[in-house]
C-alpha positions in Angstrom: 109.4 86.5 69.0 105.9 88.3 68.1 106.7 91.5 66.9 104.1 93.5 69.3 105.2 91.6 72.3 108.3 92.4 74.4 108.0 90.2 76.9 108.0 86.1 76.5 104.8 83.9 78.1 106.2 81.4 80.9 103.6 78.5 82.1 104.4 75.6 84.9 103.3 72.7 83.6 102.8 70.5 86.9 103.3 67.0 87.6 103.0 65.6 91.2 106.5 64.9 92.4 108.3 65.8 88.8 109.1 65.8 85.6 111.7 63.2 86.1 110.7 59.8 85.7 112.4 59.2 89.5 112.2 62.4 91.2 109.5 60.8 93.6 112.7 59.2 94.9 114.7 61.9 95.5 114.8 62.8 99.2 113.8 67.0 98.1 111.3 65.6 96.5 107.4 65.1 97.8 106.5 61.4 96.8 102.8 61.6 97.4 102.0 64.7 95.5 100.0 62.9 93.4 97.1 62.7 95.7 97.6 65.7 98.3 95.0 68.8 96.6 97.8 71.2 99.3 100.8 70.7 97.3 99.2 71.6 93.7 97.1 74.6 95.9 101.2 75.5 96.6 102.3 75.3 93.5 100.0 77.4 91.5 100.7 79.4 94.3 104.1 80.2 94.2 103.9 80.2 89.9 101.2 83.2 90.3 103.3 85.3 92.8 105.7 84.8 90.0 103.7 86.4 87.3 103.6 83.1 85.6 101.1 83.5 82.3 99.5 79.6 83.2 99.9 76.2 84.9 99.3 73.3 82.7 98.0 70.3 83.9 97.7 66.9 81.1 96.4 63.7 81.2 96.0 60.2 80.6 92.7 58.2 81.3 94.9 55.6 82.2 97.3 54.1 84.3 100.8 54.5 82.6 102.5 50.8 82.9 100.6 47.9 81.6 103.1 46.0 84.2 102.0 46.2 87.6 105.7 45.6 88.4 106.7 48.7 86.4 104.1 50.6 88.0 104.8 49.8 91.1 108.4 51.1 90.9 107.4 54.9 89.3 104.9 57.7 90.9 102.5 57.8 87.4 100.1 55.4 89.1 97.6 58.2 91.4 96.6 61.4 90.0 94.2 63.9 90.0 91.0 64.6 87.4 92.6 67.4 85.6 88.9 69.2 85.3 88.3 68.4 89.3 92.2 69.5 90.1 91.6 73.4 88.0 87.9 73.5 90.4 90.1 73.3 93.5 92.6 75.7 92.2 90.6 78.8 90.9 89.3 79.6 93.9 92.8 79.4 95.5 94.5 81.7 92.8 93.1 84.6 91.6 95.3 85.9 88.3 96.7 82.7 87.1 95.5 80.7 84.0 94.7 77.4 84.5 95.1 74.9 81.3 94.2 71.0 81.6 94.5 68.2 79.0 91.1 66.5 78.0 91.0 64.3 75.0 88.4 64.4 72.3 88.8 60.4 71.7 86.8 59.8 74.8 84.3 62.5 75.8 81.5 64.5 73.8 81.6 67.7 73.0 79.0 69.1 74.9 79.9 67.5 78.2 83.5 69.0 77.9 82.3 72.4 76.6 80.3 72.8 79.5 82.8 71.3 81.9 85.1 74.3 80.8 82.2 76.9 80.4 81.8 76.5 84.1 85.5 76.7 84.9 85.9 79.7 82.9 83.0 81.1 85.1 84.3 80.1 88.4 88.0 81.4 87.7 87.3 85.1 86.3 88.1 83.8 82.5 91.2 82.0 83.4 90.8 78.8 81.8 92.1 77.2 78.8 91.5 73.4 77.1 94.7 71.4 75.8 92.9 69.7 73.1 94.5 65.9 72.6 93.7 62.9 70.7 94.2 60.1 73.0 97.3 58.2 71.2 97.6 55.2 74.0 96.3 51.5 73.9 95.8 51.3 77.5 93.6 54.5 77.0 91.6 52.4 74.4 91.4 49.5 76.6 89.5 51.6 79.0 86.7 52.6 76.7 86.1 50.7 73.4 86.9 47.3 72.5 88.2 47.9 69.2 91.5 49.6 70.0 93.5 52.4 69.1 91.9 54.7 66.3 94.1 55.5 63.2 95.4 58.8 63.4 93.8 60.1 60.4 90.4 58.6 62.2 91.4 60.5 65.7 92.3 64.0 64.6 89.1 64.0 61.8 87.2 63.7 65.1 89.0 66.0 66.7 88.5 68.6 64.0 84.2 68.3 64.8 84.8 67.6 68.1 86.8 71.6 68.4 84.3 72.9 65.9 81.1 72.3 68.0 82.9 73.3 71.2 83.2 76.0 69.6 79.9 77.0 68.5 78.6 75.6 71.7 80.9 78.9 73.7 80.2 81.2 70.9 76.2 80.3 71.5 76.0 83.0 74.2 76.9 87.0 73.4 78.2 88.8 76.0 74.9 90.4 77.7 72.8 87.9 76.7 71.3 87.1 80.1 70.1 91.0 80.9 68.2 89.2 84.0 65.3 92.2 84.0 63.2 91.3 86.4 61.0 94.6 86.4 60.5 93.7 82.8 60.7 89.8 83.1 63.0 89.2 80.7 66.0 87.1 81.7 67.8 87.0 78.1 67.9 88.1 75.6 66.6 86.1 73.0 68.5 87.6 69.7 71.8 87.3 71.7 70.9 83.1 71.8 72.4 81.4 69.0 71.4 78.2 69.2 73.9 75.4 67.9 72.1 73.0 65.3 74.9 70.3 64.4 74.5 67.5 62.0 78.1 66.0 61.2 79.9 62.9 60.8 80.2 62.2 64.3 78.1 64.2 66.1 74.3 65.5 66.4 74.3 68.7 69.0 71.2 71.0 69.0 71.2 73.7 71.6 72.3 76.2 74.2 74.9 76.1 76.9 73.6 76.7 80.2 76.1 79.4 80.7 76.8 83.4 80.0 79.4 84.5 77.5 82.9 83.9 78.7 84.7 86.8 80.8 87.8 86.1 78.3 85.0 85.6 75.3 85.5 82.0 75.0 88.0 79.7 76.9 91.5 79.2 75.8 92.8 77.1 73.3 95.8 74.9 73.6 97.3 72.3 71.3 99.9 69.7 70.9 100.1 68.1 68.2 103.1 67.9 65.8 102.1 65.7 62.8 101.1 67.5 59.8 97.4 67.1 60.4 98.1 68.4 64.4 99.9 71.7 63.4 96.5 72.6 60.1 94.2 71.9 63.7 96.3 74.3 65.6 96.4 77.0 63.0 93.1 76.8 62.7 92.1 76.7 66.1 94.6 77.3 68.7 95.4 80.2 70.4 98.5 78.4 72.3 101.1 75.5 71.2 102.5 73.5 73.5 106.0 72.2 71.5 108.5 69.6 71.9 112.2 70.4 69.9 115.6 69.6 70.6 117.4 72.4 68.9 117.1 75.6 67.9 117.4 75.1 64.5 113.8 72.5 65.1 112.3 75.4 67.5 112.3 77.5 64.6 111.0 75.5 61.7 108.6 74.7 64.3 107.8 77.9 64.8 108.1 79.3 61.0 105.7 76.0 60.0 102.5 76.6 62.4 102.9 80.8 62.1 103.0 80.6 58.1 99.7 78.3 58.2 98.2 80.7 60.2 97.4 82.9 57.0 95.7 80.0 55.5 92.7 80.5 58.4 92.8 84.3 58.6 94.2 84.7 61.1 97.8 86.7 61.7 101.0 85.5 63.4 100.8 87.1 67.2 97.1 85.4 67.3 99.4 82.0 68.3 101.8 81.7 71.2 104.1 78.8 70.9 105.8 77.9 73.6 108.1 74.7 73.8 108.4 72.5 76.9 111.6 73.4 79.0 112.9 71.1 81.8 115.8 73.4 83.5 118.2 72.1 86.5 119.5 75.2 87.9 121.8 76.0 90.3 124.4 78.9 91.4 127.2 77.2 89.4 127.6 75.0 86.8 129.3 72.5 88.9 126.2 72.4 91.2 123.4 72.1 88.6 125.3 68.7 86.8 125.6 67.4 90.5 122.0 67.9 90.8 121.2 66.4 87.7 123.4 62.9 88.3 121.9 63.1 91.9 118.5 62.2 89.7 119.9 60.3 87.1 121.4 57.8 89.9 117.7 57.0 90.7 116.1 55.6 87.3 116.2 51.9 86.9 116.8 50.9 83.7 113.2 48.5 83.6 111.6 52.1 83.9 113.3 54.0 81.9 113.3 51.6 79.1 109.5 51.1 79.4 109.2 55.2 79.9 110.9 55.2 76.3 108.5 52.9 75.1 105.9 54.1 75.5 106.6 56.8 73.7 107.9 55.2 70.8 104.8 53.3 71.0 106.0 49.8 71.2 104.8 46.9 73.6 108.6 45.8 74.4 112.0 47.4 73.8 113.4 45.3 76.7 113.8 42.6 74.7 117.1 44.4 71.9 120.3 44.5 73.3 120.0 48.2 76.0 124.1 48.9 74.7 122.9 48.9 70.9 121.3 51.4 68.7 117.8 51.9 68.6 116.2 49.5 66.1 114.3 50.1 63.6 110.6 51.3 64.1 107.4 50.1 62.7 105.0 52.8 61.7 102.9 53.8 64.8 99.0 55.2 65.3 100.0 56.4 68.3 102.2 60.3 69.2 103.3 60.0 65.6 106.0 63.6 66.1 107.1 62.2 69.4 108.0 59.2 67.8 110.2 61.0 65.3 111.8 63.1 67.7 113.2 60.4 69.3 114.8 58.6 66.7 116.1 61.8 65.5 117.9 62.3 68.9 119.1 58.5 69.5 120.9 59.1 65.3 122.0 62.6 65.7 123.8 62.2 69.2 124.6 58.2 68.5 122.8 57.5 71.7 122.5 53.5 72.9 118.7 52.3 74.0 120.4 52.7 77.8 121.4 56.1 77.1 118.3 57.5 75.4 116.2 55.5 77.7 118.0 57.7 80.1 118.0 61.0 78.8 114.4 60.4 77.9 113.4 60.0 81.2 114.7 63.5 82.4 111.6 65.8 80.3 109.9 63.2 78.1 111.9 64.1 74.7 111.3 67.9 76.0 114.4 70.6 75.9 116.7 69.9 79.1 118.8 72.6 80.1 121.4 72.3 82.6 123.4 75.3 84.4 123.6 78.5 85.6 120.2 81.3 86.1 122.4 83.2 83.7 123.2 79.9 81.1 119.6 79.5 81.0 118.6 83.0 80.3 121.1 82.9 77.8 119.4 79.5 76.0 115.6 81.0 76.4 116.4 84.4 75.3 118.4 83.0 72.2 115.0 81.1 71.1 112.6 83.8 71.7 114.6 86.4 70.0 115.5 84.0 67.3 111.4 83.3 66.6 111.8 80.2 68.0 109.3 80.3 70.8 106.9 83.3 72.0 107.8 81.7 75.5 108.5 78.1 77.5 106.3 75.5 79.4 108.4 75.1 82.5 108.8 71.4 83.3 110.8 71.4 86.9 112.0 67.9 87.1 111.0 67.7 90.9 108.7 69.5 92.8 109.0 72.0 94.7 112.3 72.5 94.3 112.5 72.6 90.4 109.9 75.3 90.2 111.1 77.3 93.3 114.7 77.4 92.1 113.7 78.3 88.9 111.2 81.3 89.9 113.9 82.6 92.7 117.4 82.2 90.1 116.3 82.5 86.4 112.3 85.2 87.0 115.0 87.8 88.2 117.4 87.1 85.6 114.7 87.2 83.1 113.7 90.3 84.3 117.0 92.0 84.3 117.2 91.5 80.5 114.0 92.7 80.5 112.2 89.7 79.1 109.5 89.2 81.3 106.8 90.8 83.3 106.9 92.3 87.0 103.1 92.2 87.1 99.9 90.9 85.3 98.9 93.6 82.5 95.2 92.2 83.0 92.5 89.8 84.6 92.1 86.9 82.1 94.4 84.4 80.5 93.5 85.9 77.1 94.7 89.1 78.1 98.2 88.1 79.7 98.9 86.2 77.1 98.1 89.0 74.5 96.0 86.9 72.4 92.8 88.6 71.1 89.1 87.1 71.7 88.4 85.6 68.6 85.8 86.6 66.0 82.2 84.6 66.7 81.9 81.9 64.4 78.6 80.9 62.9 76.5 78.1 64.9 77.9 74.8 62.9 
């Protein structure tokens, strides 16, 4: 827990019907919520009246099953544009932040800078980018013909890609554009910074068309868990989205990233992290497992197993025995920590393919809690007092439901124990979150 900062950061990371690989099945569940703009407008709805800090939106330019049968059987297959989905909802929200995945693999820096330079604009400074490497083949079959980059290659690129973006927001001081007509001057031409970047990767010369950011630049929001992931997060991130089992990972997590902070200049409480947290809740204990076999009951094994890997970044796991072990796994380009963490759980807990397939398909290799509002409480307030997380990335495994049982059962429970906010302490995600605008870097 940050030492200035009483109160831990909650975001709703949203996901058409759910977090669950078959919640689109579940008869509480809404099945086409993948292409219906009204039931995300709800959501981000329902998370603002609850004070939420964000909702997270990510992405894949892909479709997520390379077999059409696969696909056919799981709700991955429609969704929105994460850039066009946080258009529609800032001007249905007013407080909220808004977050969405875009990879640096496939876009320029420009483009995407601008893209979020306008949403920042639209929304009051509410906006933040979850910078990604794109780590999938089918995401590579979609827009080069030479495959997958290494993952030294990807995140080198990254690095530029965040750097110019960067500059690029930065270009602009605040009052720049004084827009004197008496006088006929428009800007101000010594608060212009023009970028002039020559790298490895990229050539950018120039200006955004865009003022300063309300929140002085947009949020942002990274990932990664590799060695490489965590020096780009310290060095640029104001938020970290985390995946860890236990508490005793949550907190070398957490000790890692805030000691390479220093490193960069900058101090600990300039980085939230905040783990992903899939919660089944319910009045009783009895109730919540009920719920969660009710969902369980619904994965066929085909998708689950495929679900896994993916993740583990093999074509076929289909083809081992699903009551053995998990074999062996070749090195991977692809989500090199996710990877990890999944043979870490299927070892520690002596989990069958079938069975981590299984679990896996619940939050994604994400912390699952299941139980009571007061459990729960108990679980998230252990980690953020134990400087394991500066708050949680709420993952309901089915929407509405998920969300709206956890806002009406664990918020007020939160808020008893005096863990988190009644109402927004200001107007931009910056400021909720408690993370200061950062010094203006030079134009690279």
């Amino acid at each position: 827990m940050s030492s200035d900062a009483a109160k831990m950061k909650l975001g709703a990371f949203l996901m058409a019907g759910g977090h669950h690989i078959a919640a689109w099945r579940h008869p509480l569940a809404y099945a086409r919520a993948g292409v219906d703009i009204r039931h995300f407008i709800a959501l981000a709805q329902s998370a603002e009246r609850a004070q939420f800090d964000m909702i997270f939106v990510e992405d894949a330019a892909a479709i997520r099953e390379r077999d059409p049968r696969l696909a056919a059987q799981a709700a991955r297959s429609t969704s929105f544009e994460p850039l066009s989905l946080l258009a529609a909802l800032a001007v249905n929200t007013s407080r909220i932040g808004l977050v969405a995945t875009a990879s640096t693999t496939y876009n320029e820096p420009y483009g995407l800078a601008r893209a979020f330079a306008s949403l920042d604009q639209l929304s009051g400074g509410r906006v933040g980018w979850n910078l990604v490497t794109s780590a999938s083949e089918l995401e590579a079959e979609n827009f080069v013909s030479s495959g997958l980059r290494p993952h030294a290659a990807r995140y080198a690129w990254a690095e530029e890609f965040a750097d110019v973006a960067v500059a690029l927001w930065d270009g602009v001081d605040a009052g720049a554009y004084v827009v004197d007509a008496a006088n006929g001057v428009y800007a101000d031409p010594a608060r212009l910074h023009p970028v002039h970047h020559r790298g490895a990767h990229f050539i950018v010369q120039g200006l955004l068309d865009s003022q300063c950011s309300p929140q002085g630049r947009p949020l942002m929001v990274q990932a990664g868990a590799s060695d490489v992931g965590k020096n780009l997060a310290a060095r640029t991130a104001d938020v970290v989205f985390s995946a860890a089992q236990t508490l005793t990972e949550s907190q070398a997590f957490y000790a890692d990233v805030k000691r390479r902070l220093a490193a960069f200049g900058r101090e600990p409480n300039d980085l939230k992290i905040m783990p992903g947290l899939s919660p089944i809740v319910a009045p009783t204990m009895s109730e919540a497992r009920a719920k969660y076999a009710a969902l369980q009951e619904l994965i066929p094994d085909q998708v689950g197993v495929a679900l896994l890997a993916s993740y583990l970044s093999i074509k076929d796991l289909s083809r081992h025995p699903l009551d053995g072990p998990l074999p062996d796994m070749p090195p991977t380009d692809g989500i090199q920590s996710r990877q990890q963490l999944i043979i870490d759980m299927g070892r520690r807990e002596g989990l069958s393919i079938r069975q981590l397939a299984r679990h896996f398909a619940g939050a994604r290799g994400h912390w699952q809690l299941i139980g009571t509002p007061a459990s729960i409480a108990d679980e998230m307030e252990a980690r953020f007092r134990g400087a394991g997380a500066d708050g949680f990335n709420i993952m309901p495994a089915l929407f509405p439901g998920g969300l709206d049982d956890f806002i009406t059962l664990v918020v007020p429970e939160l808020r008893r124990r005096g863990l988190f906010r009644d109402v927004y302490e200001a107007s931009t995600l910056r400021g909720n979150l408690g993370v200061k605008v950062p010094r203006t870097s030079p134009a690279v």
